[in-house]
C-alpha positions in Angstrom: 75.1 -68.3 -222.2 75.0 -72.0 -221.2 78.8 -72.0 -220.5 78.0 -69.5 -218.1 78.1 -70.4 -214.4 75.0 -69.4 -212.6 77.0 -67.2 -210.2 78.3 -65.1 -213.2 75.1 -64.6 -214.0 74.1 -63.5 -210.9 77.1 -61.1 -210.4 78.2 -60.0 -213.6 76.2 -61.1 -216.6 74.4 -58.0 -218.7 75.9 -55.5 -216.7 77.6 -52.4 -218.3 80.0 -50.9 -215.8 81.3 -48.3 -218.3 77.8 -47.2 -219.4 77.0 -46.9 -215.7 80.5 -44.3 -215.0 82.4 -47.4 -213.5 80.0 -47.4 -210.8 79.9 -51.2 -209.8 76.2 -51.2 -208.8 73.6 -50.2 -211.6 71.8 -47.0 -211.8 67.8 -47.3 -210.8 66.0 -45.7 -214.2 63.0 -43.7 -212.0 61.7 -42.6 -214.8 58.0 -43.1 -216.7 58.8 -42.1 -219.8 62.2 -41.9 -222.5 61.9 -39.6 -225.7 63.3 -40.0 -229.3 65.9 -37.3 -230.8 63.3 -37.1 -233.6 60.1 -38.0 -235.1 61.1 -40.3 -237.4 62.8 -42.4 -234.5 59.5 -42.3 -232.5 57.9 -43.6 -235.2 59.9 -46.3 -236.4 60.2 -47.9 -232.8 59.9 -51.0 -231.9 60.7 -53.8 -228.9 63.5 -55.2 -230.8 65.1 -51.8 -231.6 66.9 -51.6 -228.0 64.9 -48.7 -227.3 62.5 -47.6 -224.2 59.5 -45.7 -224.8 57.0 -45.9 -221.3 57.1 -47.5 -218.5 54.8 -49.6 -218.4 56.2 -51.7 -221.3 59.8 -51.7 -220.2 62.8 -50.3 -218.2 66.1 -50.4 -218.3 66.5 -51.5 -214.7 63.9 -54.3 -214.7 65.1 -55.1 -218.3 69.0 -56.2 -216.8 66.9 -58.3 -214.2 65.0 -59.9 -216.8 68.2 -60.8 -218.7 69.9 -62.7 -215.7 66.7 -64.6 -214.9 66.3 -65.6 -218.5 70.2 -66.5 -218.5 69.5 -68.6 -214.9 66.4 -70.5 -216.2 68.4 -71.0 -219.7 65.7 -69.5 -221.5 65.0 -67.1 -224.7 63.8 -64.5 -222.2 62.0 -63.3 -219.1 59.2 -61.0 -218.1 59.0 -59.0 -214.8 55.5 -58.0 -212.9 54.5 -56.7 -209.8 53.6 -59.3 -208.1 53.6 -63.7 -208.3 50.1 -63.4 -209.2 50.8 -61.3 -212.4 53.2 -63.4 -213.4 51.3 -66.5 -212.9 47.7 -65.2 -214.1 49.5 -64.0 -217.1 51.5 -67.0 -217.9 48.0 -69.0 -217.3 46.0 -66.2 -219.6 48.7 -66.4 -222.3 47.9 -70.1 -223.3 43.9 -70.7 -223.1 40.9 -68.9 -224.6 37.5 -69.3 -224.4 36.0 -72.8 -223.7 39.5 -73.9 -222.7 40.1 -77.0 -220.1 43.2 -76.4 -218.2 45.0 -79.7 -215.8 46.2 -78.3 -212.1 48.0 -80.0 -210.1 45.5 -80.8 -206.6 48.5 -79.5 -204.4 48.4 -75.9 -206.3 49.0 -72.5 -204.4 46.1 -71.1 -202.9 45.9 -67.8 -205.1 46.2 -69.6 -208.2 43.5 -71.4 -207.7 41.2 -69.0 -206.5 42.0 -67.5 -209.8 41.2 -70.6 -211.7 38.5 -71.6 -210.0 36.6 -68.1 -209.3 37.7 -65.8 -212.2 38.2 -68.1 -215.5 35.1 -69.8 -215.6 33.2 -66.8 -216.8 35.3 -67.2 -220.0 33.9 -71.1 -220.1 37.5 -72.1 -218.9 37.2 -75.3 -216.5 40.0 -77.3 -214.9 40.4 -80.6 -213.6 42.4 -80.8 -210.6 45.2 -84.1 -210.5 47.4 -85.0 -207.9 50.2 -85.2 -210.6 52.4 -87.6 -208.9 51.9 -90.1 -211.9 52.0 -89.2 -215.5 49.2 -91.7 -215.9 47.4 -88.5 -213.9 47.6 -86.1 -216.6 47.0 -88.2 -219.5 43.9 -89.4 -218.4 42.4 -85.6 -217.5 43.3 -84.3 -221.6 40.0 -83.7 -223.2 40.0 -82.3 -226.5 40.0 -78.7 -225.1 42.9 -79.3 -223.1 44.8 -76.1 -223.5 47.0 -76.1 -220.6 49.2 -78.2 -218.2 49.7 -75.9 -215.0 52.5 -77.3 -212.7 54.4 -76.5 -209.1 57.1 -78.9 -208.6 57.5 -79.3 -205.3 53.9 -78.6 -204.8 52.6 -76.1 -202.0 52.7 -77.4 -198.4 52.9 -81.5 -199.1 56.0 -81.1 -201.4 55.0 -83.2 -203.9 56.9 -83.9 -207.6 55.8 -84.1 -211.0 57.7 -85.6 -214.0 58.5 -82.6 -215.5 60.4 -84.1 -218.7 57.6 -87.0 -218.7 54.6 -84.1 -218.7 56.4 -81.9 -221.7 56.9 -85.1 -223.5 52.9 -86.1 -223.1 52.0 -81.9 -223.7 54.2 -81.2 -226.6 52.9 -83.3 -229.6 49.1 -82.0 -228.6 50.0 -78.8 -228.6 49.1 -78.2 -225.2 51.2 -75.7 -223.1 53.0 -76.2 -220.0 53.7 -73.5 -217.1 55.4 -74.6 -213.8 55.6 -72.7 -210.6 59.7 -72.9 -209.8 59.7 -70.7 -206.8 60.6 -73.6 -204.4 63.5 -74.7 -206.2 64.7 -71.3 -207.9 66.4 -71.5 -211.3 69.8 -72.5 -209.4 68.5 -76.2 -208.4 65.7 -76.4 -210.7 65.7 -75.7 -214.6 62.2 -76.8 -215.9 63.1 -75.4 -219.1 65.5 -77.5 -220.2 63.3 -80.4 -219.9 60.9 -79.0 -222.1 58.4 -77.0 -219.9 57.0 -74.1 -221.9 56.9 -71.2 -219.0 57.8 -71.2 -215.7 57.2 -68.6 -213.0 58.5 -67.4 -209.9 57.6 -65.2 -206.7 60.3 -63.2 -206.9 59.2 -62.2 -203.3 60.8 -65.3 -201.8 64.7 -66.7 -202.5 65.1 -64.2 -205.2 64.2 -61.7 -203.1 65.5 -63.0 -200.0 64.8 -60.0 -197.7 61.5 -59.4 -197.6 61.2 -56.3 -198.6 59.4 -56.6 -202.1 56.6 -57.8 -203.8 57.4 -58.9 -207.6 57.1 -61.8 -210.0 58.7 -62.8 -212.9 57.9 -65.6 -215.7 60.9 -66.7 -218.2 59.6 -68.9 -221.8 61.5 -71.3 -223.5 60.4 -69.7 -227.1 60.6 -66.0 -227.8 57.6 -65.6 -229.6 55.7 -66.8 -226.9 57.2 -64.0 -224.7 56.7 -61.2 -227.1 53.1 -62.2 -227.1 53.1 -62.0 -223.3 55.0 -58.9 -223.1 52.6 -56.9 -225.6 49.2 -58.6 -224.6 49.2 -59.6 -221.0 51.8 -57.4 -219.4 51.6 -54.4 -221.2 47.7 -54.0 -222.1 47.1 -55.1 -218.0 49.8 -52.6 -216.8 51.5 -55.3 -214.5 55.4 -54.2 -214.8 57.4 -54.3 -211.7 58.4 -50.7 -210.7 62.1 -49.8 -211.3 62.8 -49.6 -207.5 61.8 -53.2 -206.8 63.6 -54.5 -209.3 66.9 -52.9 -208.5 66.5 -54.8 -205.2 65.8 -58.1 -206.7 69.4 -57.0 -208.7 71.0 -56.5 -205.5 70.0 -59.9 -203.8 70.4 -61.9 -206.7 74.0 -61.2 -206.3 73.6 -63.3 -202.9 71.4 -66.1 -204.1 73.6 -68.8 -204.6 75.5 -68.2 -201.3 72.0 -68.2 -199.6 70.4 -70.7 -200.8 73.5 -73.1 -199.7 72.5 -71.9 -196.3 68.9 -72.4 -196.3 70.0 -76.1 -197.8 72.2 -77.0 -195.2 70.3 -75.7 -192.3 67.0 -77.2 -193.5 68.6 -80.7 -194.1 69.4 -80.8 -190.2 66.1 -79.5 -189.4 64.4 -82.1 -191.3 66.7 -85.1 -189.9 65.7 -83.6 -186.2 61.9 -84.1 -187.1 62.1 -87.1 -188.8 63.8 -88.3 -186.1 62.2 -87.1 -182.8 59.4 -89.4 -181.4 56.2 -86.7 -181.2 56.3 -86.1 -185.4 54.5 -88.8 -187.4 55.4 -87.3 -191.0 57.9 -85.1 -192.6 57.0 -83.8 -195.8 60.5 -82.7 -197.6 62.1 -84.0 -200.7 65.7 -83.8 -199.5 65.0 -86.9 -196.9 65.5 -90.3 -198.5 62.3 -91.5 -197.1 60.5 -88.6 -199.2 58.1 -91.0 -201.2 59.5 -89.3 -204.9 63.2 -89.3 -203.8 64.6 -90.1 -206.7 62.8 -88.2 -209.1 63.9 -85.6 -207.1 67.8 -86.5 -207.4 67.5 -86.5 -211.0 65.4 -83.3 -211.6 66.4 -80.9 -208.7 70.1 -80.2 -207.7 69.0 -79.9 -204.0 65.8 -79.0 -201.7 65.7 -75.9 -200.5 64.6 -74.4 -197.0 60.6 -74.8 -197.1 58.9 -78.0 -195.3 56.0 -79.3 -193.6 55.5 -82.1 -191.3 52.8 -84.0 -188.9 52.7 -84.4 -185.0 51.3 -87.3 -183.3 49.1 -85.1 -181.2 45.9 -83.1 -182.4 44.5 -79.8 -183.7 44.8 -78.0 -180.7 47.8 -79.3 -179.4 49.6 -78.8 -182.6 48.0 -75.0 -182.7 50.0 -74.8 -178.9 53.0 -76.0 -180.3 53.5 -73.5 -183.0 52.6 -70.6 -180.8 55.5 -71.7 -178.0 58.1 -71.3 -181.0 60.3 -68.3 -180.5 62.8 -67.9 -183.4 59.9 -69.1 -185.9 57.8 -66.3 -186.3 54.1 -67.0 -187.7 53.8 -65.9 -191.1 52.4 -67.0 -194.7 55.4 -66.2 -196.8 59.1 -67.8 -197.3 62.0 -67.8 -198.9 63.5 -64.8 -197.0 66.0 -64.3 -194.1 63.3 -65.0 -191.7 62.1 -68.9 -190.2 58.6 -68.9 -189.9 55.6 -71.7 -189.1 52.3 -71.4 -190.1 49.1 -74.1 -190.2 48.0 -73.7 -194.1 45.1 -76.3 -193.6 43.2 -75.3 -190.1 40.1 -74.5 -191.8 40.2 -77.0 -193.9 36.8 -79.4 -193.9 37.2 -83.2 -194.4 36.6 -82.9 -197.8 39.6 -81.0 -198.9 41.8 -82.4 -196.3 41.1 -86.1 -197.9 41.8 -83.9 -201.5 44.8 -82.4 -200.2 46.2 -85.7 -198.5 47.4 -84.3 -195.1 45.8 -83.3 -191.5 45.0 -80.1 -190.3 47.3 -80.2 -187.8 50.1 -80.2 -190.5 52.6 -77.3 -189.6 54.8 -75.5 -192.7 57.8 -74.4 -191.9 60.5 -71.9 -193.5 64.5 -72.1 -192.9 65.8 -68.6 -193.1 69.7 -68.1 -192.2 69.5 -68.5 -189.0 71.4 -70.9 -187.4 70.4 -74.6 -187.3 71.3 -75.1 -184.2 69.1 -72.6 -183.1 66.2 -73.5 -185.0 66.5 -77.1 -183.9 66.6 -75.9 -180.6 63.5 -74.2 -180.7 61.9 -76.8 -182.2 62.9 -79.3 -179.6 61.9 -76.7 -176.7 58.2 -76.2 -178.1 57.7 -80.1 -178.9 59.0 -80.7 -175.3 57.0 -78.7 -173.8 
């Protein structure tokens, strides 16, 4: 598998052409249920005899996407649900127990903390929040209940790194685990698990996706024990599987990924040189510019940046609000990764207090790359600043 190039694995890798009637695209399995020839194979089944039994604890056709995501993040294999949140709350419920103490990151999506914040703490579970930029960060937050290290590298909105190697290094000998959120950088720039992260998990509702027509998540664990104890606690005794249907249209567009993602690159490394430069933005927050603040940690853990960013004007609130609303190919919108640019302002409602937390203005604006053309974008952008 590791010889393997990441668009093999994407195209080609676990398929079955002549079990499919030499059709080159992969049946959908719509079905909720497979039977057994006899009794005695009913009874002697088992995960690891190849075999389906319901659908809520596999399928063949999300079973093939979990075997190229597992291949792509190099790990011992991956778990599919039907939605981010699934995959994250389960990653999250899979390593603590009552009384637990988890370490977030400060810059953590939204849902995932509302999760940690308003739903684990009637289990006991509490969390201390750390901006995670130094590994000094984490090691002073581990109490002796410290259960859990819960990453996103990049970070939501202000694109900020953490030491991944450095973090498993500090989380390993305690015992503690550690689950990243990977969905910025995808498994193609961005393979946690080979520096010792435990668990990552991905939207598969942005890149993976790509065409925003699905909601789905995925996780993928370095150790397979790990995963059968997800796959028969949290995924199947909480019913989150991704249907059949969704997951034969993450098959299709991982077929793209690669090829898209050099797009989204490209055109989001001249969008961010076009803000950096232009004389009404104060900040640009993206770690493919040079003056990003964690540059080279992000050379030697990322192979590239990817197509989300956020960045600053000089002017205020209000101003900034009128800005994004004279955009024309951004659309306003919450998600990313797709075909689609978008701009939305993730902190307008913020109070002083989580602003100063968070380390950026209200009046920061995030913006997604989709494939359309730079040009264009930067066009737009230069119109709606002008103005």
């Amino acid at each position: 598998m590791h010889n393997m190039t990441d668009e093999f694995i994407c195209t080609r890798y676990g398929e079955d052409n002549d079990g499919y009637l030499n059709a080159i695209v992969p049946p959908i399995y719509m079905t909720s249920l497979h039977t057994f020839p006899t009794v005695e194979d009913h009874i002697h089944y088992s995960q690891d005899s190849g075999r389906f039994i319901y659908g809520r604890v596999s399928n063949p056709t999300v079973e093939l996407v979990e075997k190229k995501i597992a291949a792509l993040e190099r790990g011992a294999g991956a778990k599919c649900f039907a939605s981010g949140m699934g995959a994250i709350s389960s990653a999250i419920m899979s390593a603590i127990k009552a009384d637990s103490h988890i370490i977030c990151i400060e810059n953590v999506y939204g849902p995932t903390r509302t999760f940690i914040d308003s739903y684990l703490p009637r289990f006991g579970i509490t969390c201390t929040y750390v901006k995670g930029c130094e590994i000094s960060d984490f090691e002073n937050a581990i109490t002796p209940n410290t259960s859990l290290i819960y990453l996103e590298s990049p970070s939501s909105i202000v694109l900020s790194l953490q030491d991944l190697a450095a973090v498993a290094a500090l989380a390993k000998p305690r015992g503690i685990t550690t689950v990243i959120d990977n969905t910025f950088a995808t498994p193609i720039y961005q393979k946690p698990l080979t520096l010792g992260i435990d668990i990552t998990v991905h939207t598969l509702s942005k890149y993976m996706g790509g065409h925003g027509d699905l909601i789905g998540g995925v996780l993928v664990c370095a150790d397979e024990g790990r995963l059968r104890s997800i796959s028969t606690r949290e995924r199947e005794l909480l019913g989150g599987i991704l249907g059949p249907m969704e997951a034969w249209l993450v098959l299709r567009a991982l077929r793209t990924l690669p090829t898209r993602l050099k797009q989204h690159v490209e055109s989001a490394a001249r969008v961010a040189e076009f803000l950096e430069n232009h004389p009404k933005v104060e900040r640009v927050y993206f770690p493919g510019l040079n003056s990003h603040p964690q540059r080279e940690l992000a050379l030697r853990q990322m192979e590239a940046s990817t197509g989300l960013m956020s960045f600053v004007l000089t002017c205020d609130e209000a101003e900034t609000r009128a800005f994004v609303n004279r955009l024309k190919m951004f659309r306003v919108g919450v998600s990313w990764g797709g075909f689609e640019s978008l701009a939305v302002m993730p902190y307008y409602n913020m109070n002083a207090q989580q602003l100063d937390k968070l380390g950026a203005p209200n009046r920061l604006v995030r913006i997604c790359i989709g494939l359309d053309d730079a040009e264009s974008l930067i066009g737009d952008l230069r119109q709606a600043l002008e103005e």
